[in-house]
C-alpha positions as a Python dict, from the first residue, in 0.01 Angstrom:
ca = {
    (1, 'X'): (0, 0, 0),
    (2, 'X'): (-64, -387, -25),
    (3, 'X'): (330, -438, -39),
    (4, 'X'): (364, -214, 258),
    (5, 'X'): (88, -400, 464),
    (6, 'X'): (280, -716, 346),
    (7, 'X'): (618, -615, 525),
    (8, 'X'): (446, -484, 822),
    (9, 'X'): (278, -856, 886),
    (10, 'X'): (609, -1055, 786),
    (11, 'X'): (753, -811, 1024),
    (12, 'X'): (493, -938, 1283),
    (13, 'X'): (534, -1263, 1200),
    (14, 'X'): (887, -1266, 1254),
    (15, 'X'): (893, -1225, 1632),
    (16, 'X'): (781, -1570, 1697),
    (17, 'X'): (984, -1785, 1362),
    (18, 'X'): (1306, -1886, 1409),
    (19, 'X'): (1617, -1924, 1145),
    (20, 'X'): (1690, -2308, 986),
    (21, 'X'): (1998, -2430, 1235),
    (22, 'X'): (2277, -2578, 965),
    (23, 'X'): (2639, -2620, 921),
    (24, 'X'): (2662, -2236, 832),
    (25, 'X'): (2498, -2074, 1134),
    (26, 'X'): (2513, -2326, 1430),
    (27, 'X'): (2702, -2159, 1720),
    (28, 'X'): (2957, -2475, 1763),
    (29, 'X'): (3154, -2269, 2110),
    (30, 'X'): (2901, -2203, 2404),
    (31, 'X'): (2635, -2304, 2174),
    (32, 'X'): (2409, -2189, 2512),
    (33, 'X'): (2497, -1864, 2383),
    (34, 'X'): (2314, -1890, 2100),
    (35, 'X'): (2004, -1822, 1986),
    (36, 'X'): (1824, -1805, 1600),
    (37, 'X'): (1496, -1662, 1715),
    (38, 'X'): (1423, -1370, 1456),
    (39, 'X'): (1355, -1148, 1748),
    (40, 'X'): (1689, -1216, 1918),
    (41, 'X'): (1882, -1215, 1569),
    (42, 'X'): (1683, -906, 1492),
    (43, 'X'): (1739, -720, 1826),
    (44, 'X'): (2096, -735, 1766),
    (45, 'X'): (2082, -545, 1431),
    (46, 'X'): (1848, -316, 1470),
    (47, 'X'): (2061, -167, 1802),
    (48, 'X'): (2347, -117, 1553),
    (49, 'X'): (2405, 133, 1300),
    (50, 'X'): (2750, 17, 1157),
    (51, 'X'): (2801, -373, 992),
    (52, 'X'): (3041, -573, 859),
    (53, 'X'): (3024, -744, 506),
    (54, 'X'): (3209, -1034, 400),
    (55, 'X'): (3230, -1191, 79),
    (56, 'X'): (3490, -1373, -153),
    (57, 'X'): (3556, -1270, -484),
    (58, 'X'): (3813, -1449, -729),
    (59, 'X'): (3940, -1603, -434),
    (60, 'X'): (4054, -1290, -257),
    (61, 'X'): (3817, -1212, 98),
    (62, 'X'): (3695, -882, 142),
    (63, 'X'): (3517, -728, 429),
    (64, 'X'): (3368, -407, 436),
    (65, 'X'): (3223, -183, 726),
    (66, 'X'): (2903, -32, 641),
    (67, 'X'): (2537, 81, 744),
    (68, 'X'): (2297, -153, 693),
    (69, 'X'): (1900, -134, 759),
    (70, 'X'): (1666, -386, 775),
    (71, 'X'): (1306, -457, 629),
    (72, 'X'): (1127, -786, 779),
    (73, 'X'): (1392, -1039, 663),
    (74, 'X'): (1556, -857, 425),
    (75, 'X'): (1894, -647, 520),
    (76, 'X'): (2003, -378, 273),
    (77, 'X'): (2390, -200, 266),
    (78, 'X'): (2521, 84, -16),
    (79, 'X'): (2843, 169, -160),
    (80, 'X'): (2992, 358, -411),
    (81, 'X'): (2909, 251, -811),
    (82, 'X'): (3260, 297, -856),
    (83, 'X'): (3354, 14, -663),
    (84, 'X'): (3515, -292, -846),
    (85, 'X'): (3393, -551, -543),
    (86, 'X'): (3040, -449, -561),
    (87, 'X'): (2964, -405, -909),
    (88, 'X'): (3068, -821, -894),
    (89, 'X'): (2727, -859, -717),
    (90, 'X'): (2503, -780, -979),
    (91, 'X'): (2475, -1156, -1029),
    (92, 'X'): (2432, -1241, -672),
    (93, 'X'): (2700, -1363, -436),
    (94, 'X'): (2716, -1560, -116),
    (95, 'X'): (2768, -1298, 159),
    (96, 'X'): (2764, -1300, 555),
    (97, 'X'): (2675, -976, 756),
    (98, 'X'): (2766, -922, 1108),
    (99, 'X'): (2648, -644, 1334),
    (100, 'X'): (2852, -652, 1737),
    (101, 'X'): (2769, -428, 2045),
    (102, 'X'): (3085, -474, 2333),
    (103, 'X'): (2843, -410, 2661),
    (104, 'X'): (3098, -457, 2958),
    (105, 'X'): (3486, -504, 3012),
    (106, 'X'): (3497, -895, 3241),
    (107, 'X'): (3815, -892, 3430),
    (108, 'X'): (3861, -1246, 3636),
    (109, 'X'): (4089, -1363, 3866),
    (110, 'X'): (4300, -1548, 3582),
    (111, 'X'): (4365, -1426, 3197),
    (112, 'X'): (4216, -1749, 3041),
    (113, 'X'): (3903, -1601, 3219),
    (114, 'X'): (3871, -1255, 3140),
    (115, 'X'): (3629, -1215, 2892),
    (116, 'X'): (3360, -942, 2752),
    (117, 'X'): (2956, -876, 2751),
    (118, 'X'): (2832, -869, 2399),
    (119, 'X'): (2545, -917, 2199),
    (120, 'X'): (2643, -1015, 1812),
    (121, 'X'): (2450, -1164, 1493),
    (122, 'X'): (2606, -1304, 1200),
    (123, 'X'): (2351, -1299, 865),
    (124, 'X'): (2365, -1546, 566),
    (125, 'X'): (2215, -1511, 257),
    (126, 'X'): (2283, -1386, -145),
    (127, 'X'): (2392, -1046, -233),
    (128, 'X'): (2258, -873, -496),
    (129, 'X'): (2234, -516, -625),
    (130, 'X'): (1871, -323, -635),
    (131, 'X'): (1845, -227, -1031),
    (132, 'X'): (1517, -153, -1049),
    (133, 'X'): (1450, 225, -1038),
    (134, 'X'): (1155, 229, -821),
    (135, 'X'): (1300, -12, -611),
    (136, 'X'): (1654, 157, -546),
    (137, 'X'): (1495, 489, -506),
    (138, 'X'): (1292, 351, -208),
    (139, 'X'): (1578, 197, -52),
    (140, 'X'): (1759, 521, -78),
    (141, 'X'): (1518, 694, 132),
    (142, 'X'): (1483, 394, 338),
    (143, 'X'): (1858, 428, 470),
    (144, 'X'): (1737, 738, 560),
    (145, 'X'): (1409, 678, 744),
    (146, 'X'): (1567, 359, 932),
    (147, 'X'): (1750, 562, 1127),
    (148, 'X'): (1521, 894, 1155),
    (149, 'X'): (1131, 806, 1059),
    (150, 'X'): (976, 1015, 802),
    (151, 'X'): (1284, 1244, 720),
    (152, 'X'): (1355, 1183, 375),
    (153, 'X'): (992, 1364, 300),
    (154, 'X'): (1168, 1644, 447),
    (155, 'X'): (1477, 1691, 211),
    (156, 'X'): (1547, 1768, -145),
    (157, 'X'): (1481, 1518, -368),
    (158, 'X'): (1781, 1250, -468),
    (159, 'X'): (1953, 1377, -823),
    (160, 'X'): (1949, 1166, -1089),
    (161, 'X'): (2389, 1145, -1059),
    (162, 'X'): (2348, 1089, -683),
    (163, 'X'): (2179, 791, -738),
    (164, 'X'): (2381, 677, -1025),
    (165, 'X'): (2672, 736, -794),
    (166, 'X'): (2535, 468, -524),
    (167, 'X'): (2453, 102, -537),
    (168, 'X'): (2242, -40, -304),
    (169, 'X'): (2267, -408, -196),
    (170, 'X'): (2018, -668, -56),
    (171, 'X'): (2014, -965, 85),
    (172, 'X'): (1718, -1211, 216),
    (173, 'X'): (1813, -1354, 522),
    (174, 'X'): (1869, -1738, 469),
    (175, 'X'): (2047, -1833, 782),
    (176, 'X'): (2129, -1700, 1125),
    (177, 'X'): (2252, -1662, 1467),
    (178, 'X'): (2301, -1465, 1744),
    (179, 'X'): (2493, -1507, 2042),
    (180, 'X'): (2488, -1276, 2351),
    (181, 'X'): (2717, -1324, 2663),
    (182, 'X'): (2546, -1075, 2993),
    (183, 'X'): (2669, -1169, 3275),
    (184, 'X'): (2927, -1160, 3571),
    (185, 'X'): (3278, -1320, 3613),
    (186, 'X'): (3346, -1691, 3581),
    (187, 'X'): (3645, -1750, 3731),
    (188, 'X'): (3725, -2091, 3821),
    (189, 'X'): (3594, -2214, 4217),
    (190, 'X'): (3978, -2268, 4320),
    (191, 'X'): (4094, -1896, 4190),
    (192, 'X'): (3787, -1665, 4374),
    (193, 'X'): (4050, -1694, 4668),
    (194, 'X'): (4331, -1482, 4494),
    (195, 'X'): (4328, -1133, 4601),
    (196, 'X'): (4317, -917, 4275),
    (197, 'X'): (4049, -693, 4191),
    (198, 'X'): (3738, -835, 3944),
    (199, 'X'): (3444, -758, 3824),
    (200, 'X'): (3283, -556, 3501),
    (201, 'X'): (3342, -289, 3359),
    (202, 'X'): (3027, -180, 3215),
    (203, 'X'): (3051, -9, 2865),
    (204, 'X'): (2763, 194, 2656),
    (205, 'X'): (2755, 452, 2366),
    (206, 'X'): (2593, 778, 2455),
    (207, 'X'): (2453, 1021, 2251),
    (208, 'X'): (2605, 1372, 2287),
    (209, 'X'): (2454, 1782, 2264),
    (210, 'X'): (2358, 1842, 1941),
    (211, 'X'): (2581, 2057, 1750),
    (212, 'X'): (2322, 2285, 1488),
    (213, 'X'): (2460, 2383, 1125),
    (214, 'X'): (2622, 2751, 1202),
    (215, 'X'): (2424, 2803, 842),
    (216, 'X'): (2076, 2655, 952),
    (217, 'X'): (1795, 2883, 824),
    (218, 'X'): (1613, 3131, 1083),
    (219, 'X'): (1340, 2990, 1314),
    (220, 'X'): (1442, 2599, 1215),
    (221, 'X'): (1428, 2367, 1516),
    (222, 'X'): (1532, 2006, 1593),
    (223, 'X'): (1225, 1848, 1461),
    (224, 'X'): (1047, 1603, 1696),
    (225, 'X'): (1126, 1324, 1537),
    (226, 'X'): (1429, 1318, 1661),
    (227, 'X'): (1370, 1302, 2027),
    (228, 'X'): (1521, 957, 2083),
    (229, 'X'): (1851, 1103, 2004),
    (230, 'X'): (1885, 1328, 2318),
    (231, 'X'): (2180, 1434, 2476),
    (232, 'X'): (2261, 1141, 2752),
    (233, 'X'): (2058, 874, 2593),
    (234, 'X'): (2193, 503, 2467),
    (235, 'X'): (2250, 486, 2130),
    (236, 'X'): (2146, 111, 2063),
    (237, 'X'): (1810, 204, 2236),
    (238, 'X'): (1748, 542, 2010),
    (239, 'X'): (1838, 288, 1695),
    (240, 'X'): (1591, 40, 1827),
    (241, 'X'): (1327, 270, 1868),
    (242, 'X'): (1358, 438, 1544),
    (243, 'X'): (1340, 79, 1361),
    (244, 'X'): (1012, 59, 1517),
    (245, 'X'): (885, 346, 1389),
    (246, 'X'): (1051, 288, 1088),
    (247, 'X'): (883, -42, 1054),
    (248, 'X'): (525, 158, 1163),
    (249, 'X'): (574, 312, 845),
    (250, 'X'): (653, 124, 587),
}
């Protein structure tokens, strides 16, 4: 309980501490941009569900899509034990995380000018694999809870080959950044006299009707807990909300 306490203050904490700036993480193209608050770094991952991770390994790049959760200033991803690339991490590798969300389509008056709305965070740190039983077996559930509080209490129990089966990563967050453009066209003063349409396009992922298990058991409803995801809502805001009461938890 002292651990969890721990996390929840860090977590607190967090809001108002910012990342070091360095060579790795400074936004060098409209740095004004940028930002490496933890809240707006944080924002952007927690709306996202899906990641990217990049690493090197015997001088070959890799880059993997995956889900990732986070805990304070730690970000955790899983994979297969079967995988070659991953079971390289067991002594820690450099690794950079990304999480994007495309918000509008910009169309200008010129192609040099068109552009998009975004919100993006790129995460530095070490990857390393979670060996310790206790440890792995809470991060198991944890990829779980992230995304719907307190559900993980609700299922079987993991097997013993399930969890052999999956590595879990994490990484500390050492450096970061995020950068966020939200706003209208910037065409250039001379063009706003050509006559072609502009403006943006605005884009968002919605959550769709639920589609129940034909095989669900008699008199089992959509539990509560899973109000955020209704039919019509944004996803990034359902994902945002459930961190929070993720992080309420823990």
């Amino acid at each position: 309980m002292v651990g969890r306490q721990e996390t929840r203050m860090q977590a607190v904490d967090d809001v108002s501490a910012s990342f070091p700036t360095t060579s790795r993480n400074r936004v060098r193209r409209l740095h004004e941009r940028g930002s490496y608050d933890h809240a707006a770094v944080f924002s952007v991952l927690d709306a996202g569900l899906l990641c990217h991770v990049a690493y090197t390994f015997d001088g070959q790049p890799y880059c993997t899509p995956t889900i990732h959760w986070r805990e304070g200033d730690r970000l955790y991803w899983h994979g297969s034990s079967a995988s070659r690339m991953l079971r390289q991490l067991r002594g820690g590798t450099p690794a950079c995380l990304t999480v994007s969300h495309l918000d509008g389509l910009v169309l200008a008056r010129s192609g040099f000018n068109h552009s998009a709305n975004y919100r993006s965070a790129m995460c530095f740190g070490t990857a390393r694999i979670i060996d310790e039983p206790g440890a792995k077996l809470k991060a198991l559930a944890g990829v779980v809870d992230r995304f719907y509080p307190g559900r993980s209490e609700t299922l079987r129990p993991i097997s013993a080959q399930e969890a052999k089966a999956t590595t879990v990563i994490g990484m500390r967050i050492e450096e970061a950044s995020a950068k966020v453009r939200a706003k209208g066209v910037g065409d250039d003063e001379e063009d706003y006299g050509h006559p072609v349409w502009a403006g943006v396009i605005p884009v968002r992922t919605v959550i769709g009707a639920a589609e129940p298990c034909p095989r669900l058991l008699p008199g089992i409803e959509r539990p509560g807990n899973l109000a955020g995801y209704a039919e019509g809502e944004r996803l990034d805001a359902a994902l945002t909300e459930a961190q929070l009461a993720y992080e309420g938890g823990l």
